[in-house]
C-alpha positions in Angstrom: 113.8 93.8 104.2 112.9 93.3 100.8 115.5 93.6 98.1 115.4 96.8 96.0 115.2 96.6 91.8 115.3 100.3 91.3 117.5 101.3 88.9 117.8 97.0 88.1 118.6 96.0 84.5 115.9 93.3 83.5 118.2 91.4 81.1 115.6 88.7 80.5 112.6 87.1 81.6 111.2 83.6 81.8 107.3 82.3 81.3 107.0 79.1 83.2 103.0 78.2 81.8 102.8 75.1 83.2 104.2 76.0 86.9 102.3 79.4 86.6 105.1 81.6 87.1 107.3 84.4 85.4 110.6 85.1 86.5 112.6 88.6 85.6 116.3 88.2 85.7 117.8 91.8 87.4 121.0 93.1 87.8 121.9 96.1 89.3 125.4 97.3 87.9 126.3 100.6 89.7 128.5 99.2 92.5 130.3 96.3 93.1 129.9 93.6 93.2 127.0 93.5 91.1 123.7 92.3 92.7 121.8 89.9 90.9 117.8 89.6 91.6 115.1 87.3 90.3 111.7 89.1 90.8 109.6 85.3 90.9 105.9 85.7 90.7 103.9 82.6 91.7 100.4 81.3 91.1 100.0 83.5 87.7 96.6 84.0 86.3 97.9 86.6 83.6 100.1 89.3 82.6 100.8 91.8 80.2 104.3 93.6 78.8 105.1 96.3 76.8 107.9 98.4 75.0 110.4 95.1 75.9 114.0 96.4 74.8 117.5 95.0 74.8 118.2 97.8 77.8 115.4 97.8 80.1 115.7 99.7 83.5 113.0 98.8 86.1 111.8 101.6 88.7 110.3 99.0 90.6 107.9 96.2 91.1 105.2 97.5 93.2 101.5 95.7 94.6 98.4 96.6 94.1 95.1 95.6 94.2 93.5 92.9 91.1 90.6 95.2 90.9 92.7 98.0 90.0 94.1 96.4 87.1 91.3 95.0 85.8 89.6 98.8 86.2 92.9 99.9 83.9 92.8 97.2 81.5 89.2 96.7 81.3 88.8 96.9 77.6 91.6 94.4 77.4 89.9 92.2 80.1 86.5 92.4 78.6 87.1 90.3 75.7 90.4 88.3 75.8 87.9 85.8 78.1 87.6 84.2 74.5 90.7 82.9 74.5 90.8 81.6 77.9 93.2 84.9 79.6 93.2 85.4 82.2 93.2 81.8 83.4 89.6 82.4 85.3 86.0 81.8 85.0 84.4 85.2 83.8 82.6 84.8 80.8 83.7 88.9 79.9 81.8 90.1 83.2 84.3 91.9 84.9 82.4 92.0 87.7 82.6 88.3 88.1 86.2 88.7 87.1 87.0 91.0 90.0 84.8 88.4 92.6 87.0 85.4 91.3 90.1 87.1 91.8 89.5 88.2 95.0 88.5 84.4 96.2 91.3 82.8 95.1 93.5 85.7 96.8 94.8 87.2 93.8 97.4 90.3 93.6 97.6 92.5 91.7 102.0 93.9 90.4 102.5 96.6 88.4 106.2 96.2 86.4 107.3 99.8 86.8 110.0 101.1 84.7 112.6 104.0 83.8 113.5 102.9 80.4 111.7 99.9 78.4 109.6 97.0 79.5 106.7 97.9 81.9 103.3 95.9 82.4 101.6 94.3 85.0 101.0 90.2 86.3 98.4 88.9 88.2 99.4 86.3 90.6 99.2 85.0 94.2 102.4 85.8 95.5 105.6 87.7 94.6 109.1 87.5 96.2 112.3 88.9 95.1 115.5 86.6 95.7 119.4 87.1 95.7 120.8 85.6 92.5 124.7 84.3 92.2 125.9 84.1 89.1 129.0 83.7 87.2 127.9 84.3 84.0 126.4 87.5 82.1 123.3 87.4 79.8 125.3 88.8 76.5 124.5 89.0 72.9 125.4 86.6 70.8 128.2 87.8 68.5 
């Protein structure tokens, strides 16, 4: 069963461009002991975040399809093909967008949340794993 981050804190998040990954560092605080999970997405084309505050509560980390984020974020998608995002061959033809996504078997994750950072990733695969750790993410004094 896969591991819930409703109701998670995301206290950070990492941007690995050169493995083509993002990791979101979770920890859900209201029992104990406090479960810490890494949302890892692999095989990242692009993403996009928002509203990023010091307390954001996830709602979840849900799949869809590429085509559907490209359909919501079409505008977005339409011209950042300048700058090489997302990392495919498109040339601002979304339609051509949409057919190299598919190919190379790309999802589609909307970052849901309650509170704070929300967005979306497009990437081949997703997982969510257990994290120990002995040491909390605080601010620096």
């Amino acid at each position: 069963m896969e591991r819930s981050v409703h109701d998670n804190m995301l206290v950070s998040y990492m941007v690995d461009c050169q493995n083509l990954s993002i990791t979101l560092h979770t920890i859900f605080q209201d029992k104990e002991p406090w479960e810490y999970t890494d949302v890892i997405f692999t095989g990242v084309v692009g993403h996009q975040f928002h509203h990023v505050l010091e307390c954001n509560i996830l709602f979840d980390v849900t799949e869809v399809s590429s085509q559907k984020i490209v359909t919501e974020h079409q505008t977005l998608l339409a011209d950042s093909w300048k700058w090489g995002w997302p990392a495919v061959e498109y040339e601002g033809d979304l339609e051509r967008l949409n057919a190299a996504l598919v190919e190379r078997k790309i999802k589609g994750y909307l970052v849901q949340s309650s509170f704070g950072c929300h967005g979306w990733v497009l990437a081949e695969k997703c997982e969510r794993i257990s994290r120990n750790m002995v040491k909390v993410f605080t601010k620096s004094s």
